[in-house]
BASE-729381 format. One record per residue (C-alpha): x, y, z; residue in one letter. Coordinates in steps of 0.5 Angstrom, whole numbers, plus 500, padded with zeros to 3 digits. Example, Ala and Ser with C-alpha at 12.3 -4.5 7.8 and 13.67 -1.06 7.14 Angstrom:
// residues 2
- px	py	pz	type
- 525	491	516	A
- 527	498	514	S
This chain:
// residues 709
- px	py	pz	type
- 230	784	211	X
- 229	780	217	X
- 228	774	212	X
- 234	776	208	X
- 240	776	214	X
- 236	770	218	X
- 238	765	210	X
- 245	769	209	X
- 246	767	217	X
- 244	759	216	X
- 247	759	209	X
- 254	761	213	X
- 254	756	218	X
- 253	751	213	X
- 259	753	209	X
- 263	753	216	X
- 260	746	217	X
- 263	744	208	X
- 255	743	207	X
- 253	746	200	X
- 245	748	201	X
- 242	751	195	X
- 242	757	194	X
- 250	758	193	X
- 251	753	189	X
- 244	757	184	X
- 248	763	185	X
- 255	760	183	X
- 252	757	177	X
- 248	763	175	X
- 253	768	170	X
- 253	775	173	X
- 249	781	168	X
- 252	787	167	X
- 249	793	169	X
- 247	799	165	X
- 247	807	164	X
- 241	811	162	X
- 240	819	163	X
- 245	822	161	X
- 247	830	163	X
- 251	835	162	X
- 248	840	167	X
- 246	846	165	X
- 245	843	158	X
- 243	835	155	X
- 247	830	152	X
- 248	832	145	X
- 251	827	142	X
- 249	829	134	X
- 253	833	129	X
- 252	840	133	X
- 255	840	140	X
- 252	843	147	X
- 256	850	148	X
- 255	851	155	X
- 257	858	159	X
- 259	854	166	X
- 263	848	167	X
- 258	843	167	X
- 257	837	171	X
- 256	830	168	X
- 251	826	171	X
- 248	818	169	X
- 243	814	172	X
- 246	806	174	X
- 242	801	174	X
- 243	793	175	X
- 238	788	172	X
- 233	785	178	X
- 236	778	177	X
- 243	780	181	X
- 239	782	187	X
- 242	776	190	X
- 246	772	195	X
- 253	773	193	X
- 253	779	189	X
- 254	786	190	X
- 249	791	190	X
- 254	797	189	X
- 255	801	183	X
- 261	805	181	X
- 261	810	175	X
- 266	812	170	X
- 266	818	167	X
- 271	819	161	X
- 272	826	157	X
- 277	827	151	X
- 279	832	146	X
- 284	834	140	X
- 289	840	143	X
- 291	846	139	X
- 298	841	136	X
- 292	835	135	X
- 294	831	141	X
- 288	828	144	X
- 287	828	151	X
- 283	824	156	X
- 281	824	162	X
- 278	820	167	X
- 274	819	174	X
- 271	813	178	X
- 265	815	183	X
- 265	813	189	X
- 260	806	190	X
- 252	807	191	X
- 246	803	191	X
- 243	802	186	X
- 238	806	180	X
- 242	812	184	X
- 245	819	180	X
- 252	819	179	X
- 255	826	178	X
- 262	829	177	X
- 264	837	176	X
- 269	838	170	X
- 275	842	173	X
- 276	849	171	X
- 282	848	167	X
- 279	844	161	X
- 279	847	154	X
- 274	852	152	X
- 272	854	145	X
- 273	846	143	X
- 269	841	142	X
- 269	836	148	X
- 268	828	147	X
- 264	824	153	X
- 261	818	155	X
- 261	814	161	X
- 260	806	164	X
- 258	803	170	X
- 262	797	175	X
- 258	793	179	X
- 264	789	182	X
- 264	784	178	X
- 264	787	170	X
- 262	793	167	X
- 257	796	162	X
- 260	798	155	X
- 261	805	155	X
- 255	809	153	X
- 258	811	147	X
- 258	804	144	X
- 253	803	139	X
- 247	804	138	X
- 249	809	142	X
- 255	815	142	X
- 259	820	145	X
- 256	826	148	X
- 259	833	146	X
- 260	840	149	X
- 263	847	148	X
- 265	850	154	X
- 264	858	152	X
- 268	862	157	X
- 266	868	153	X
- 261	873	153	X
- 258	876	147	X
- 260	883	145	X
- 255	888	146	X
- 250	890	141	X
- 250	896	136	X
- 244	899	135	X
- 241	903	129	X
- 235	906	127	X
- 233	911	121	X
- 228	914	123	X
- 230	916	130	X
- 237	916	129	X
- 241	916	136	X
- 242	923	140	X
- 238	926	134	X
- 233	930	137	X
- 226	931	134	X
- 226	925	129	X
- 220	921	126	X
- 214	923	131	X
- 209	920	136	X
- 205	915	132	X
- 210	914	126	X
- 213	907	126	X
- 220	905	126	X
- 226	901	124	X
- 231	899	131	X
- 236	894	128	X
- 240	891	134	X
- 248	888	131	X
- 253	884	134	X
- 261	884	133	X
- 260	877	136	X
- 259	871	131	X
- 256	866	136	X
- 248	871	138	X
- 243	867	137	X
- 238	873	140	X
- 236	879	142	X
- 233	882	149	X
- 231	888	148	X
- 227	894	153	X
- 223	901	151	X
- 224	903	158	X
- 217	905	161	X
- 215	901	154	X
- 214	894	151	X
- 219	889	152	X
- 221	882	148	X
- 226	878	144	X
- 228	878	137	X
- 232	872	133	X
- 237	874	128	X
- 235	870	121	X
- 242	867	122	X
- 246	866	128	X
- 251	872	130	X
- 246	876	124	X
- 243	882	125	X
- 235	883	128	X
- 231	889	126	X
- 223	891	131	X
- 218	895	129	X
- 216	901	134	X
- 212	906	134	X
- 213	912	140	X
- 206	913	144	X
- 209	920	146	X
- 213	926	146	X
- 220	926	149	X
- 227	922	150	X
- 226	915	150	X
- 232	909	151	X
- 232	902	148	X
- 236	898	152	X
- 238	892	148	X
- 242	885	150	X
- 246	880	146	X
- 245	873	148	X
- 250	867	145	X
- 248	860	143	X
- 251	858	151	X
- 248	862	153	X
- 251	867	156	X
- 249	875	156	X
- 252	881	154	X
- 253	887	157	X
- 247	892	156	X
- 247	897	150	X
- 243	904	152	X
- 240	906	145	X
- 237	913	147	X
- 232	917	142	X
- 228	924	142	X
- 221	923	138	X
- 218	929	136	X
- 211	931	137	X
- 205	928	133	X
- 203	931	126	X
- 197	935	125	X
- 192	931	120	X
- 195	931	113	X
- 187	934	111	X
- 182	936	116	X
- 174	941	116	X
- 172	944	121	X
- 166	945	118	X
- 165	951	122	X
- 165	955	116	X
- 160	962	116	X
- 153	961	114	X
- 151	961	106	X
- 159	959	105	X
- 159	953	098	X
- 165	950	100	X
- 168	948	107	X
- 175	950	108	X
- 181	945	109	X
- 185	946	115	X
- 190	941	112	X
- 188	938	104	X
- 184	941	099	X
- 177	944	100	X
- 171	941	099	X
- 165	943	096	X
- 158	943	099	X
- 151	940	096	X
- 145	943	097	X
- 143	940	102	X
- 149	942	108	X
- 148	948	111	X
- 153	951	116	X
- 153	954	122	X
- 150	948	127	X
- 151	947	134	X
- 158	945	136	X
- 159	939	142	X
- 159	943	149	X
- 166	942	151	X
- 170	941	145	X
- 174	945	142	X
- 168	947	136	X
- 165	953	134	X
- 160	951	130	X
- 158	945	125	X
- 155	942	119	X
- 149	940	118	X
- 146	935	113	X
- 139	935	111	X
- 139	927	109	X
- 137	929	102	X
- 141	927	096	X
- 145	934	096	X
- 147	933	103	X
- 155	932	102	X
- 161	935	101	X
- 167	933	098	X
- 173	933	094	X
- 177	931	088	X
- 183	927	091	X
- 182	922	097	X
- 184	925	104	X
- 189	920	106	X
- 194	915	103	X
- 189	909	105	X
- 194	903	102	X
- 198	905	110	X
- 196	907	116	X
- 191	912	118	X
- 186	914	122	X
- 179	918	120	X
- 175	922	125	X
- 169	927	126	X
- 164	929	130	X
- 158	927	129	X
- 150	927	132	X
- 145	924	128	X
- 139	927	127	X
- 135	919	127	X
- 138	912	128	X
- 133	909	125	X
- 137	908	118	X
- 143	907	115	X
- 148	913	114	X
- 154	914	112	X
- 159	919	115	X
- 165	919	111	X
- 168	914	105	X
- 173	914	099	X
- 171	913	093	X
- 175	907	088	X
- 173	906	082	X
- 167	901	083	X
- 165	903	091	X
- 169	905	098	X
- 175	903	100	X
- 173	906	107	X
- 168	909	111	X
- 165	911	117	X
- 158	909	118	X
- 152	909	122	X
- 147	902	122	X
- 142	901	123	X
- 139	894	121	X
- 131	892	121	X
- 132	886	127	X
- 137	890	131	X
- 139	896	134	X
- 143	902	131	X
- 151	902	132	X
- 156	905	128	X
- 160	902	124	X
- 168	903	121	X
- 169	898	114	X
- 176	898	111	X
- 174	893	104	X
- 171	887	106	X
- 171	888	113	X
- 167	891	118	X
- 167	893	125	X
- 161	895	129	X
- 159	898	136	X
- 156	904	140	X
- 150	906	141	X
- 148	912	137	X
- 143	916	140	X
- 138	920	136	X
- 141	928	138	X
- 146	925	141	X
- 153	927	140	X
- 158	922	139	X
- 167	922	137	X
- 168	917	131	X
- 175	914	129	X
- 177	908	125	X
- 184	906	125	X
- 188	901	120	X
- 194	899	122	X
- 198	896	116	X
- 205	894	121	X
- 199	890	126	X
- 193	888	119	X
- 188	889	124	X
- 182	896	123	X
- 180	898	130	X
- 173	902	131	X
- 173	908	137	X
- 167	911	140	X
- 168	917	144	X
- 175	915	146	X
- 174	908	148	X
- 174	902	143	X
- 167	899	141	X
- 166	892	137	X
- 173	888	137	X
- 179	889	132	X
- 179	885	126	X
- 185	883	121	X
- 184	886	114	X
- 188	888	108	X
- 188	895	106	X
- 185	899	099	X
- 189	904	095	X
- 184	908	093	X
- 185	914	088	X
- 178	917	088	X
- 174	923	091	X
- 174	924	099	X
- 166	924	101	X
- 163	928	107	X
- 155	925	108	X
- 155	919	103	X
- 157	913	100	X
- 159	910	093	X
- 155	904	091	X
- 154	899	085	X
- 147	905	082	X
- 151	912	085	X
- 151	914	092	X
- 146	912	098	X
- 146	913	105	X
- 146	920	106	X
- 147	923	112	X
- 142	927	117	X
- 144	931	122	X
- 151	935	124	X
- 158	932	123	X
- 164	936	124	X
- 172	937	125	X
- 173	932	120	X
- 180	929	120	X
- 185	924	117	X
- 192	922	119	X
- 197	918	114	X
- 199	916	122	X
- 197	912	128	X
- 194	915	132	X
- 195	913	139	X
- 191	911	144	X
- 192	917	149	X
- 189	922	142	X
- 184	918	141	X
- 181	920	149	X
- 183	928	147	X
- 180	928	141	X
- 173	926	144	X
- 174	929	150	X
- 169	934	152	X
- 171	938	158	X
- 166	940	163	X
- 163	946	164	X
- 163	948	173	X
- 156	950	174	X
- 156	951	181	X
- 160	951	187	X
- 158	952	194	X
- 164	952	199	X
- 159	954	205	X
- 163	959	209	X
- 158	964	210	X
- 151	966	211	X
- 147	972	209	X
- 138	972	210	X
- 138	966	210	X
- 142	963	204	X
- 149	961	203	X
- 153	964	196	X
- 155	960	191	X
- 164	962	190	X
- 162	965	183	X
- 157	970	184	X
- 152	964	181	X
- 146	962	185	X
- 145	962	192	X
- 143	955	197	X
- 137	958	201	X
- 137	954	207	X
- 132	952	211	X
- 130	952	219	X
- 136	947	221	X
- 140	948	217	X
- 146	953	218	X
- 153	954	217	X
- 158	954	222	X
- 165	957	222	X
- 171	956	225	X
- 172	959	231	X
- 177	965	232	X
- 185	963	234	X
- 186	964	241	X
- 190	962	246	X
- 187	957	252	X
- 191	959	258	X
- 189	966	256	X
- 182	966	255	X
- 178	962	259	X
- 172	962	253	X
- 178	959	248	X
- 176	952	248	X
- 181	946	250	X
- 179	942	243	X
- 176	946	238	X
- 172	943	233	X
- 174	945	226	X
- 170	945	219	X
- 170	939	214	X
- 174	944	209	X
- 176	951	209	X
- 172	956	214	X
- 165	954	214	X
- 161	948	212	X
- 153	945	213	X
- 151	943	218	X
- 144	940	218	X
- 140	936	224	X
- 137	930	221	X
- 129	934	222	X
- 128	939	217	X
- 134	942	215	X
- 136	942	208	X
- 139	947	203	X
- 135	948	196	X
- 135	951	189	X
- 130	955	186	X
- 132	951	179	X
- 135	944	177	X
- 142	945	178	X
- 144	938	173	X
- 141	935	167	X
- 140	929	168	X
- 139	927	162	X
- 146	928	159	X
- 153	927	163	X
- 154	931	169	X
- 159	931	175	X
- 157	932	182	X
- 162	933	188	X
- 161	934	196	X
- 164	932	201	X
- 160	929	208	X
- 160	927	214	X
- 154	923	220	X
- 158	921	226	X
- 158	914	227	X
- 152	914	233	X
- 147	918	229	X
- 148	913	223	X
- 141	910	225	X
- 137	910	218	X
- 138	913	211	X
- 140	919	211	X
- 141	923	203	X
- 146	927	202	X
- 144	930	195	X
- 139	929	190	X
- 135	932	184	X
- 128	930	183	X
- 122	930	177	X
- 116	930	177	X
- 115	923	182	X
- 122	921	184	X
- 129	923	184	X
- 133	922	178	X
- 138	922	182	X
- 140	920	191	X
- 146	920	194	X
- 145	917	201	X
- 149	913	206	X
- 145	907	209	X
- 148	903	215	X
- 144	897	214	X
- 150	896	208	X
- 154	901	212	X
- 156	904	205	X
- 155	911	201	X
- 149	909	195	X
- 147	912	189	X
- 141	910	187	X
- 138	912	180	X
- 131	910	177	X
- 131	908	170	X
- 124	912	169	X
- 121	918	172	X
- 115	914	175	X
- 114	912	183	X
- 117	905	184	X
- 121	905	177	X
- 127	900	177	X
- 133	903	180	X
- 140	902	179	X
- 144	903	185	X
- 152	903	186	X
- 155	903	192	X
- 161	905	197	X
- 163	901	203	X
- 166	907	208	X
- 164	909	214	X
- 158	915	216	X
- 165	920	218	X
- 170	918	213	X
- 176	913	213	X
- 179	918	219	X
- 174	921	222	X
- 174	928	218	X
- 168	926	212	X
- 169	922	205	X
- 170	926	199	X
- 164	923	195	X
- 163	924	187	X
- 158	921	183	X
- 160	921	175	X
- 155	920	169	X
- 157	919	162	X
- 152	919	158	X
- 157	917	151	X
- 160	911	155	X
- 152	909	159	X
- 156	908	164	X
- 155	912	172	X
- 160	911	177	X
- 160	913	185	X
- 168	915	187	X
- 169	916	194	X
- 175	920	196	X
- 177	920	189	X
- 176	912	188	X
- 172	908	185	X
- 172	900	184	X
- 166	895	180	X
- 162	895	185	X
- 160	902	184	X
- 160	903	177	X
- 154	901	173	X
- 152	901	166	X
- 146	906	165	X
- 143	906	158	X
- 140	913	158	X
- 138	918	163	X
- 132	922	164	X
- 131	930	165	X
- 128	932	172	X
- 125	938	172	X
- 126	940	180	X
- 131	943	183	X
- 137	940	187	X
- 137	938	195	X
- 142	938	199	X
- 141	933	205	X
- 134	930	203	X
- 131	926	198	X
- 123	925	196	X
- 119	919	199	X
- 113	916	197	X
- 109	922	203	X
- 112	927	200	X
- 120	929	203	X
- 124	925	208	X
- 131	921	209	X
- 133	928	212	X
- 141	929	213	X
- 143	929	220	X
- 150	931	220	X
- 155	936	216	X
- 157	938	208	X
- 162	942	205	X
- 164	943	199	X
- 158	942	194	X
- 161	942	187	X
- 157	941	180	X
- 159	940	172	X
- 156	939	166	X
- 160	934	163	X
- 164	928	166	X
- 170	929	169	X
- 176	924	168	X
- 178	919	174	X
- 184	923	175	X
- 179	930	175	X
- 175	927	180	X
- 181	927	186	X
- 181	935	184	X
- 173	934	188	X
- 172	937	195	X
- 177	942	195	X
- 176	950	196	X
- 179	951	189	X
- 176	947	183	X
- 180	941	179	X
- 184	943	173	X
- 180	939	167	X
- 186	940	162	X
């Protein structure tokens, strides 16, 4: 810059002095080249410069980018540019009408804008274009070929708001369709222009749809997921842009239907046929015997049991559901092996099945269950020989894929397939192949459902649902001989020396009594807990209180001062023959509650271990509400405290043991006999036979039990 104002000094003195230097007579030889338009905006849009318009919602802003060629950067021409931006269009006589405005001067490769005013026309297509001034010439216009004039339409008007419909749940009509039953909601606007709907299920999916035309109508599929009043809230939106009001869609789907066939299979012993709650009886072979056992905690009295045998099957003379749309089959189900295939359900076609519910079991892998629609195939699980299990297959012809679930959770992943009609017999046990029917079942199979619906995700987890049994619950409030009660009359903890229950103490006033004191120390929960002294004091069954083996809940609420948290200290646990199959401890050197699980009972068997991270006397000084949870049909355990859990403290645990002695509570086995010794306080030891869902399990700790609904 120095340089360049040093030679424009040097160059005036010479033409005061009328000596011409170099410089100036190269720049009044050379002829000065235009400068040029580039980035044209019509702000919120582009340049549409085609046969279609820009239609815009707002007054938009013009913008172009001035540029100059490098070769004017020079002495004796100016490095400022001015834009000119002209519009124009026809009136409703027309006339045309133009306009124009010039920017004020700037530097060069800089944005030049201008901001139309309100008064321009809307609905009409609007011409613009625009060139650039250096002082000494203009650029051509920007329309001038090759290029051409860029066009608008300013909409000033909002769409009108939709209009919704839907014949199968028809507005304000209560009780249409069904939770599971898909719908047709059509959204239409008065409005031409609408290119797109937004819609909302409030609570529910959201999403956008395009008309096939614009200013046309667009039709969702929907399918509700629960009972009850349920608003679709929808908007128009027109090619410019602009949004229309909301349009509040409100509809009442009724309640699931009942499966359109269902057994229960809990007919009397010696029975040739099985009943059909929905449908058409089935005839039994040979080989099913009625009256087996039911899954604990299901809503089954009894079962089917089948021998494996080449009469073990029942079945009927018409399909069980229309397997062309969707539907959904289900059954209870425990095998009496997994080492060879078996089939649960099928539908008969002409030359094989349209469906079935199977067991695999191939030669080179493990066991899993299977849902096969045509020539797809889910897979996943893991059956267990004398292990119950839920099955469901699931198609759903609105999304083509098929979906396997085992005990209310979602195995293998979901697949596309196409659906098969089938028109044959309904198969319990077997399955039809190319020489007649193989893979018959051996073990229990009950409740055997089919729904010509979906079936949504919150029935598939109460389906298999099995609700826990309560097997104890010790609230520690008060003591006779030595023992403390269980709340419903069940068996009694006996308490060792060091082990006591406190109470707590009775109201009175401090100023009164003199014995009252200032701050009285009140129990964990309710009137009483255990309080242990870290030495010998425990308290004891005379038998084991879980089976380990299956799934089960455990509840208590714990508490170690801070100062005395010095060393593993167990809460509860459980043992077998040489190591507890279960420990629930706190150990300062993670500062965390465990829960540690060997996988065998064997001394220095692999454990798996879970972990709390809370302090020994709880977030507040007032105990952790502890609850451990093992699911034997998922293989997963989880350690909650005051009624949450989080990664670090589920596990997967493939199967449980069976331990053979009798639960502890505040001590654990050692390698030289009884140790970890609790010092601290319990309260509220609550056992179930089953797994609590999470939600149950904030129920835990409390005088009164959760409601496991």
């Amino acid at each position: 810059m120095r340089k360049r104002r040093a030679l424009l000094g040097s160059c005036l003195a010479a033409l005061v002095a009328g000596t011409v230097v170099p410089s100036t007579a190269y720049a009044a030889e050379q002829p000065n080249l235009p400068p040029a338009v580039q980035d044209l905006q019509a702000q919120p849009g582009g340049c549409a410069s085609g046969n279609e318009p820009e239609y815009v919602r707002s007054f938009p802003v013009l913008k172009a980018r001035l540029t100059d060629p490098v070769e004017d950067d020079r002495i004796g021409y100016p490095e400022q540019l001015t834009a000119e931006f002209e519009i124009w269009w026809s009136d409703p006589d027309g006339i045309e009408q133009r306009r124009s405005w010039t920017t004020s001067p700037t530097y060069v490769d800089r944005v030049h804008s201008i901001t139309l005013p309100s008064d321009i026309p809307s609905e009409t297509v609007i011409s613009w274009h625009v060139r650039a001034n250096d002082g000494v010439a203009y650029s051509p216009w920007s329309s001038e070929a090759p290029g051409a004039a860029c066009r608008f339409v300013y909409d000033g008007e909002s769409p009108a708001a939709p209009v919704v419909s839907s014949p199968e749940y028809p507005a304000e009509t209560y009780w249409a369709g069904g939770v599971g039953i898909y719908g047709s909601f059509t959204m239409d606007s008065p409005s031409t222009d609408v290119v797109e709907y937004r819609y909302t299920f409030l609570g529910g999916p959201s999403g956008t749809v395009r008309p096939a035309e614009m200013g046309g109508p667009a039709t969702i599929r929907y399918v509700p997921l629960s009972r009850g009043p349920k608003t679709l809230s929808v908007q128009a939106l027109d090619r410019a842009g602009r949004m229309s009001m909301p349009t509040n869609y409100t509809f009442h789907p009724n309640a699931a239907s009942a499966p359109v066939s269902r057994w229960k299979l809990d007919d009397e012993a010696g029975s040739a046929t099985a009943a059909a709650e929905a449908g058409e009886a089935a005839r039994a072979g040979h080989g099913v015997t009625f009256g087996g056992p039911a899954p604990s905690g299901a809503p089954l009295s009894s079962t089917a049991t089948l021998d494996g045998s080449r009469h073990a099957f029942l079945t009927t003379d018409s399909p069980a559901v229309d397997s062309g749309g969707t539907f959904a089959v289900g059954a209870w189900v425990r095998p009496a092996r997994d080492d060879r295939s078996m089939t649960v359900l099928s539908q008969d076609t002409a030359s094989g099945a349209a469906y079935a519910l199977a067991l695999e079991a191939p030669r080179e892998a493990s066991a899993s269950y299977s849902f096969t629609l045509g020539d797809t195939k889910i897979s996943g699980g893991a059956p267990e020989a004398g292990e119950w299990a839920y099955l469901l297959g699931l198609y759903d012809t609105e999304t083509g894929y098929a979906q396997l679930f085992v005990n209310g959770h979602e195995v293998g992943t979901k697949t596309e397939a196409a659906p098969v009609r089938a028109d044959g017999a309904f198969q319990i046990g077997r399955i039809l192949g190319p020489h007649g029917y193989r893979q018959r079942w051996h073990g229990e199979i009950g409740d055997v459902r089919a729904y010509d619906r979906l079936v949504v995700p919150s029935e598939v987890t109460d389906l298999a649902h099995r609700k826990p049994k309560l097997l104890g619950h010790w609230s520690f409030s008060t003591a006779d001989d030595g023992t403390t009660p269980e709340n419903g009359g069940g068996a009694s903890l006996r308490l060792a020396p060091g082990a006591s229950i406190y109470r707590a103490p009775d109201f009175c006033i401090p100023d009164v009594d003199p014995d009252c004191p200032t701050w009285p120390r009140y129990p964990l929960v309710g009137d009483g807990h255990l309080e242990l002294d870290g030495e010998s004091g425990h308290a004891s069954l005379d038998s084991p209180l879980v089976d380990t083996g299956d799934s089960f809940t455990l509840g208590v609420v714990a508490r170690i001062e801070q100062d005395d948290a010095t060393r593993p200290m167990t809460v509860l646990s459980q043992a077998g023959e040489h190591t507890d199959a279960f420990k629930l401890r706190y150990d300062p050197a993670q500062y965390a509650w465990q829960l540690i699980m060997p996988e065998r009972d064997e001394a220095g068997a692999p454990e798996t271990v879970v972990a709390q991270v809370e302090m020994p006397d709880g977030a507040n000084g007032d105990g952790t509400r502890l609850a451990v949870v093992y699911d034997d049909a998922t293989d997963t355990v989880k350690l909650f405290a005051d009624g949450y859990t989080n990664a670090d403290a589920t596990a997967h645990l493939r199967n449980g043991w069976t331990s053979s002695g009798p639960l502890q509570v505040g001590r654990a086995r050692t390698a030289d006999g009884w140790g970890e010794y609790l010092k601290g306080q319990v309260d509220e030891v609550q056992a179930y036979a089953g797994a609590l869902r999470d939600d149950d399990v904030l129920g835990l700790g409390w005088e009164t039990d959760p409601c496991l609904c």
